[in-house]
Backbone as CSV, one residue per row, in Angstrom:
resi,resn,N_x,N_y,N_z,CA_x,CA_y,CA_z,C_x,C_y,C_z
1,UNK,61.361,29.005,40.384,62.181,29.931,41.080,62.349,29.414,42.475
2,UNK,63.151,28.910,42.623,63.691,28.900,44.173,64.382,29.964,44.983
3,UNK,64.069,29.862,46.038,64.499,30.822,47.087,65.522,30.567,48.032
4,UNK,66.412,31.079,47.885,67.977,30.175,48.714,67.732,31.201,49.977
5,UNK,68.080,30.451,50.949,68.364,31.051,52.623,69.421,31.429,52.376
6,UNK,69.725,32.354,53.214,70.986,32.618,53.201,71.211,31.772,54.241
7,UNK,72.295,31.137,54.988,73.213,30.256,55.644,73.481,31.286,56.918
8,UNK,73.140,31.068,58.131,73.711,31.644,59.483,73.457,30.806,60.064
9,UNK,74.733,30.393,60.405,75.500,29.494,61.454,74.551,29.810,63.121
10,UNK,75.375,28.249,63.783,74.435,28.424,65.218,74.951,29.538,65.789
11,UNK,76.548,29.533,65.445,77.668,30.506,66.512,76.644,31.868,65.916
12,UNK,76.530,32.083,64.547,76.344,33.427,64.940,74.460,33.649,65.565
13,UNK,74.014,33.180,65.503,72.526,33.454,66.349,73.169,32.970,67.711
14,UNK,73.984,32.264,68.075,74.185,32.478,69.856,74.875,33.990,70.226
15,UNK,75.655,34.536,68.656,76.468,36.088,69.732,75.419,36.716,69.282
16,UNK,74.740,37.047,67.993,73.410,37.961,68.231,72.589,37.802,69.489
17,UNK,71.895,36.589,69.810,71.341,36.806,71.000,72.319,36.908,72.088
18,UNK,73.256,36.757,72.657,74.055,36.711,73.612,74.384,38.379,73.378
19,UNK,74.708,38.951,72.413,75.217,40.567,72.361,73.683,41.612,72.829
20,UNK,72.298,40.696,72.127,71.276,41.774,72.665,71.197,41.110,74.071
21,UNK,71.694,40.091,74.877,70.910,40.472,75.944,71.520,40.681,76.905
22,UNK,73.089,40.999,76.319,74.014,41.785,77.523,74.311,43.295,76.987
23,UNK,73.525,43.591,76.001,73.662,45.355,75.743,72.809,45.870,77.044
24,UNK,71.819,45.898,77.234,71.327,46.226,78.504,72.101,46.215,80.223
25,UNK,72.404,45.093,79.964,73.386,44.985,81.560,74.279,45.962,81.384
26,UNK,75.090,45.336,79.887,76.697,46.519,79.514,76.300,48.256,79.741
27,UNK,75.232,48.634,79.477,74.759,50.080,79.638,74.375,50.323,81.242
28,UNK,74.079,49.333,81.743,73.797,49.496,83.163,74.947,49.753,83.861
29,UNK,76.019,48.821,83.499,77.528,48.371,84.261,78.206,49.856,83.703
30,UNK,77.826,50.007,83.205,79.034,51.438,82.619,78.463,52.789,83.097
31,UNK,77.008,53.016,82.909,76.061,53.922,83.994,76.669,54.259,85.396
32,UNK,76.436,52.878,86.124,76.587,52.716,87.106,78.529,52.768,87.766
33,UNK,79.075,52.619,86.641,80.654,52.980,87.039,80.774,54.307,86.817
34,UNK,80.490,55.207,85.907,80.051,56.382,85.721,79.793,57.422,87.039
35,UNK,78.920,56.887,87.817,78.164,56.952,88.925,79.010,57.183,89.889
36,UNK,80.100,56.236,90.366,80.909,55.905,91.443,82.359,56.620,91.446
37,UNK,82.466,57.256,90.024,84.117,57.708,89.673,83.207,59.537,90.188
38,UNK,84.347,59.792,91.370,83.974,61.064,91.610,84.289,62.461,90.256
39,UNK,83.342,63.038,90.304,83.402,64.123,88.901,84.339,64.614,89.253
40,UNK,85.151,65.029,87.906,86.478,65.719,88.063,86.110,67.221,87.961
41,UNK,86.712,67.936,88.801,86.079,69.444,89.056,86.605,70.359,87.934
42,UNK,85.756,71.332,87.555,86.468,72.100,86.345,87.178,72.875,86.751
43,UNK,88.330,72.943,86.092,89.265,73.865,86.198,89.046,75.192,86.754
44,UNK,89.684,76.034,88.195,89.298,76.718,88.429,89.629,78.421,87.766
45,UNK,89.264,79.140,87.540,89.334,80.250,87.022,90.906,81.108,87.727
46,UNK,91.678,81.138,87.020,92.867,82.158,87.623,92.449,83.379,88.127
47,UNK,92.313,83.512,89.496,91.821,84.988,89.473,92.969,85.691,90.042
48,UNK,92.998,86.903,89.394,94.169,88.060,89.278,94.147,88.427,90.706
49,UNK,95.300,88.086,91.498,95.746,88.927,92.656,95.524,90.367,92.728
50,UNK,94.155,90.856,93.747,93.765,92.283,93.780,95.039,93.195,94.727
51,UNK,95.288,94.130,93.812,97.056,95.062,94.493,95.989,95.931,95.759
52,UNK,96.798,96.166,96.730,95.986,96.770,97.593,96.247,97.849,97.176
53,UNK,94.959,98.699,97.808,95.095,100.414,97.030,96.321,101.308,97.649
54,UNK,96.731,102.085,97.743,97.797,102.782,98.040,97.325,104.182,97.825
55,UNK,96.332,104.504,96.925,96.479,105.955,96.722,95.700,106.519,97.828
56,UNK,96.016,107.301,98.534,95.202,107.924,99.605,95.376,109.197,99.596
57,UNK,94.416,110.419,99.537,93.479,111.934,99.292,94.365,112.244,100.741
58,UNK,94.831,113.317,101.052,95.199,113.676,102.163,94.692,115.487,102.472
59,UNK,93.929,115.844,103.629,93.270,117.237,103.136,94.040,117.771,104.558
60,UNK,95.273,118.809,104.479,95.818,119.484,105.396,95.772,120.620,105.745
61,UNK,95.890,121.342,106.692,95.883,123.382,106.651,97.163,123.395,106.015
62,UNK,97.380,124.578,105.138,98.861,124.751,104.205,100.086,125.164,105.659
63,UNK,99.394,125.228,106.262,100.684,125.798,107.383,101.045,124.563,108.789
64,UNK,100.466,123.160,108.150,100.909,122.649,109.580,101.955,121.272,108.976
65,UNK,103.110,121.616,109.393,104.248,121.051,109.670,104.631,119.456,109.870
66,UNK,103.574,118.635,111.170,103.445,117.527,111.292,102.394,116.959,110.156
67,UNK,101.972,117.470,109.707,100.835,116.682,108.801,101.595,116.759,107.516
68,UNK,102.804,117.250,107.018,103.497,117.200,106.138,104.203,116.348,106.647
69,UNK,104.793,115.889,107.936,105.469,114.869,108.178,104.903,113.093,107.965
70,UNK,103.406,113.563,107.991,102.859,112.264,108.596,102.760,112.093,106.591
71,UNK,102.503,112.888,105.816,102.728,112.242,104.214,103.927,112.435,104.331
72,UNK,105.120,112.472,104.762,106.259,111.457,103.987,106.503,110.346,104.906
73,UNK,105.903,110.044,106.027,105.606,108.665,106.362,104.990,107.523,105.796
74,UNK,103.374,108.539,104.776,102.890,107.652,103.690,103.598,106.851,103.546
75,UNK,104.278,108.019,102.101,105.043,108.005,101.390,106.176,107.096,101.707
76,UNK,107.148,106.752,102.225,107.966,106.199,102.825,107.454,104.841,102.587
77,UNK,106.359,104.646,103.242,105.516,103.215,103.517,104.947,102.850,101.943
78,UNK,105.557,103.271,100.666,104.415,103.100,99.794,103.471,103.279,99.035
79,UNK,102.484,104.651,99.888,101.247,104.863,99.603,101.846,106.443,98.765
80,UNK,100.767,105.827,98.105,100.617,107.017,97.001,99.873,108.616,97.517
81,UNK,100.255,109.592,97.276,99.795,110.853,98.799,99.434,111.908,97.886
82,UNK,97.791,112.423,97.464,97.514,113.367,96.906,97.105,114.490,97.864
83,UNK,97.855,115.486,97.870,97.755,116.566,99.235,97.081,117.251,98.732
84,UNK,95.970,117.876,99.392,94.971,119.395,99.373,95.499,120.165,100.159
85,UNK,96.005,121.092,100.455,95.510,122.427,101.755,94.207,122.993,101.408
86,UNK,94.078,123.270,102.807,92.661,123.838,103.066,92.490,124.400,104.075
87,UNK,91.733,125.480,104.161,92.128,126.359,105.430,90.982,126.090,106.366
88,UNK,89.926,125.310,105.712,88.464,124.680,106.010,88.254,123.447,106.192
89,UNK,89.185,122.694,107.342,89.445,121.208,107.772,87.763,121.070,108.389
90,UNK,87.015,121.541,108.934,85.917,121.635,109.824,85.069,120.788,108.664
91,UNK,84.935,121.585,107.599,83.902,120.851,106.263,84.841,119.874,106.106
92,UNK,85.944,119.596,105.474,86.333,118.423,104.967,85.851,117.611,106.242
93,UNK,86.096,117.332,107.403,85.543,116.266,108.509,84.411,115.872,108.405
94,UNK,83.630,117.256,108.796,82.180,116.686,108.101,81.572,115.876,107.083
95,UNK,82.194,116.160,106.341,82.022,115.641,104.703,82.337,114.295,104.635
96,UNK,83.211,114.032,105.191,83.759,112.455,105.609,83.327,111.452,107.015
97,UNK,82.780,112.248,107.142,81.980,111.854,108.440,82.715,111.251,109.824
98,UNK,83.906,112.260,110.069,84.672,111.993,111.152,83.936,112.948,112.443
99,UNK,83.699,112.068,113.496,83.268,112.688,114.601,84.315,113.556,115.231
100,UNK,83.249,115.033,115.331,84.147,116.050,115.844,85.486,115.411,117.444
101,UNK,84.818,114.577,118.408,85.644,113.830,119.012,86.546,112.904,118.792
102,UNK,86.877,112.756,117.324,87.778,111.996,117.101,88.627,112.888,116.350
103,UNK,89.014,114.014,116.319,89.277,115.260,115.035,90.965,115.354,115.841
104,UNK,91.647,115.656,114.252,93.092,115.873,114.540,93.166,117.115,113.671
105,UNK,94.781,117.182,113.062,94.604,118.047,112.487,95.025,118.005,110.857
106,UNK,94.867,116.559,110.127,94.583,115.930,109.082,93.606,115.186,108.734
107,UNK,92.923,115.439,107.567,91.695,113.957,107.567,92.457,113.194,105.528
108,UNK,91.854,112.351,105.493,92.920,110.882,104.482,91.492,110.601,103.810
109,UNK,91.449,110.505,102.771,90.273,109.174,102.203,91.426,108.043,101.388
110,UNK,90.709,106.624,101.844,91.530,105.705,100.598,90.298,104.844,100.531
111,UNK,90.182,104.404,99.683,89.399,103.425,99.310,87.969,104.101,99.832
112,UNK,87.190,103.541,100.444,85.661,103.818,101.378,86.179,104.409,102.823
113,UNK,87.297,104.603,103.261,87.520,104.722,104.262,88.278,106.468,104.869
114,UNK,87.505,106.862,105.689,88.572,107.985,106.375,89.573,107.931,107.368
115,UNK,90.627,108.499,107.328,91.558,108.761,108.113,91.990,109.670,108.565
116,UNK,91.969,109.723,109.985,91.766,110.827,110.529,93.327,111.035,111.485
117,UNK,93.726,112.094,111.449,94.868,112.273,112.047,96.068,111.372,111.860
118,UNK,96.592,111.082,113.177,98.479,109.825,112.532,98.382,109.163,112.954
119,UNK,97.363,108.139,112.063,97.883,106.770,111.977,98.883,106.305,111.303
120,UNK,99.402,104.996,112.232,100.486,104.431,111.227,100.189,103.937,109.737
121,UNK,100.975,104.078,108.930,100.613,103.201,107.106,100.617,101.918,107.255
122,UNK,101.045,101.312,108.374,101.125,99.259,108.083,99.201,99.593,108.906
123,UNK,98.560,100.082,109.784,97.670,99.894,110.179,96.679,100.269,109.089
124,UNK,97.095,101.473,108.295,96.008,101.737,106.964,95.841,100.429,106.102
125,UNK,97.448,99.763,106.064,97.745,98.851,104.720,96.504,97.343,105.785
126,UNK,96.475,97.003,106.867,95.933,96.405,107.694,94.378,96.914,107.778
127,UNK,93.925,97.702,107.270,92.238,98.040,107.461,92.157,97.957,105.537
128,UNK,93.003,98.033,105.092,92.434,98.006,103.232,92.680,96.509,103.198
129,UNK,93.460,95.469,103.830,93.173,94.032,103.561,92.070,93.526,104.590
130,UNK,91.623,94.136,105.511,90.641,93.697,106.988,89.066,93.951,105.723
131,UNK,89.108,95.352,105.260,87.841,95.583,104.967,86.814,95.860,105.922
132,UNK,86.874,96.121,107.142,85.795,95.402,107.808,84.732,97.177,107.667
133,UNK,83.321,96.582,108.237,82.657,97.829,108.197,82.738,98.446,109.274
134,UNK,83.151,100.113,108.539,83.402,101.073,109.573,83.974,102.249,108.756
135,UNK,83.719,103.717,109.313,83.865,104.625,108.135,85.224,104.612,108.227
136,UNK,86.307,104.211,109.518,87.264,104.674,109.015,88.078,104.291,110.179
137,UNK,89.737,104.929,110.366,90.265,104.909,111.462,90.952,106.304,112.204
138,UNK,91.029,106.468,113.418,91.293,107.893,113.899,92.534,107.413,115.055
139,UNK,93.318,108.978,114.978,94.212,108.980,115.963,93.847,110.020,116.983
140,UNK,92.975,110.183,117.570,92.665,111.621,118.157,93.805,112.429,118.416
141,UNK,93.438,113.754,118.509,94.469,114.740,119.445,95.585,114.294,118.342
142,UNK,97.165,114.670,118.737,98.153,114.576,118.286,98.958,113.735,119.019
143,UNK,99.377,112.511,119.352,100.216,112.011,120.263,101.150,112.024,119.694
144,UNK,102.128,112.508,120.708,103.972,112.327,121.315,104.192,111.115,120.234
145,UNK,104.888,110.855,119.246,105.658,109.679,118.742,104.928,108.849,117.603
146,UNK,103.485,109.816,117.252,102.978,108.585,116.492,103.453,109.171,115.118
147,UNK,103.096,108.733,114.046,103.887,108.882,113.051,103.844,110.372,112.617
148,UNK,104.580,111.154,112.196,104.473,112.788,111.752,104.804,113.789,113.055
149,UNK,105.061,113.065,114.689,104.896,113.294,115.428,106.115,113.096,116.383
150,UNK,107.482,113.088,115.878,108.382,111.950,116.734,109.205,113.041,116.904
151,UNK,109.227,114.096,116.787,110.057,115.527,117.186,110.381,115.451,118.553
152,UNK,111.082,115.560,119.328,110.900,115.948,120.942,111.589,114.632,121.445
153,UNK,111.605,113.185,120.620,111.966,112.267,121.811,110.668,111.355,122.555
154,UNK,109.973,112.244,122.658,109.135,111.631,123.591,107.812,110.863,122.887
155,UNK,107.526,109.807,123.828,106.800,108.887,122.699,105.396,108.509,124.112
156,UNK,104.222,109.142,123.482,103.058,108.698,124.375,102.670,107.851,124.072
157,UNK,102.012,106.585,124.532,100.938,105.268,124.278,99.791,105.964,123.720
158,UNK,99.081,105.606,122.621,98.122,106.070,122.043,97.152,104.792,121.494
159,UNK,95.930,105.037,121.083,95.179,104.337,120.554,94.723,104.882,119.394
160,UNK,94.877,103.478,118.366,93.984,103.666,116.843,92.828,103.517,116.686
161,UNK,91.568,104.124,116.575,90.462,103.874,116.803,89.805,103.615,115.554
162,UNK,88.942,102.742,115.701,88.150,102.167,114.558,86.690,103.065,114.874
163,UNK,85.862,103.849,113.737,84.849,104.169,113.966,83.970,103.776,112.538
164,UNK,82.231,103.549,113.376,81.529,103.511,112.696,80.732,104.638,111.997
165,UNK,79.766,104.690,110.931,79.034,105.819,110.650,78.298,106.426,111.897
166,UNK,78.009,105.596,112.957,77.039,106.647,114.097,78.367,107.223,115.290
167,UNK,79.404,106.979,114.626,80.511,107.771,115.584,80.745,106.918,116.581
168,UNK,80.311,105.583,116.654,80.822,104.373,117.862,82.025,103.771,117.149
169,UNK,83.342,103.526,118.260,84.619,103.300,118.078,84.598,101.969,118.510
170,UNK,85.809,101.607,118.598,86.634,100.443,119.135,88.005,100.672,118.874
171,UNK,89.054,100.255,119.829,90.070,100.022,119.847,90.241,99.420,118.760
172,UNK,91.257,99.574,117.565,91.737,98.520,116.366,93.120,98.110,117.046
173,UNK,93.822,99.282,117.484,95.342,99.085,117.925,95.950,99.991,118.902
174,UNK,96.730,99.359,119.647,97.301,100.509,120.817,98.714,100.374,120.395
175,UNK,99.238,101.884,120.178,101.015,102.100,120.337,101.410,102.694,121.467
């Protein structure tokens, strides 16, 4: 019984060894290019454009006139206007935590926020994209010309006041 070799050529024992001893480098070289190509970022998530809120609680005495004016100013502007009368504005303030020194003769909830007396609607639509912390915004007193308020002609400079929960303000805006 003889035993026949099988026959492999020089060429092929030079690419066997020549293929094992550049598999190592080839895994290194491709690692290492791997390495250098900046990662492509995953696709970012579509996120749905948030609508700003519009609906705003409005709590009035049934008998006052400008505060029916100042919701169809909302209104006018947009905002969606759910009216209460109430003959007991004193609790609703409280309840919302508007400082008796900042008191008109409307108080607003929209979102987290109170509104107190006539402010303008682009300054409401301007504190629901601001967010910032603070219970709310106030118009004190009634001024000459501000919105719900433009009867007469006459138009006083007023300030929009930004207040916090301990009743400390800041100027947000002067008309």
């Amino acid at each position: 019984m003889s035993l026949s070799r099988p026959s492999i050529s020089r060429r092929d024992v030079l690419l066997t060894m020549a293929s094992a001893a550049a598999a190592p480098l080839l895994s290194s070289l491709l690692a290492s290019r791997a390495m250098a190509q900046p990662a492509k970022a995953a696709p970012k998530a579509s996120a749905k454009p948030v609508a700003p809120i519009k609906d705003i609680v409005v709590y009035k005495d049934p008998s006052c006139g400008c505060c029916g004016d100042w919701v169809k100013h909302m209104r006018a502007n947009g905002f969606t206007v759910t009216v209460h009368d109430t003959t007991d504005m004193d609790t609703v303030k409280l309840s919302m935590g508007v400082p008796a020194a900042l008191a008109s003769c409307h108080t607003g909830r929209i979102g987290k926020y109170s509104i107190e007396g006539h402010v303008p609607a682009d300054l409401i639509t301007r504190l629901m994209a601001e967010q910032p912390v603070a219970r709310g915004l106030a118009v004190p007193g009634m001024p000459n010309g501000s919105p719900g308020m433009e009867q007469g002609g006459k138009k006083d400079k007023y300030d929009v006041l930004l207040f916090d929960a301990a009743g400390k303000t800041r100027v947000y805006a002067s008309r």
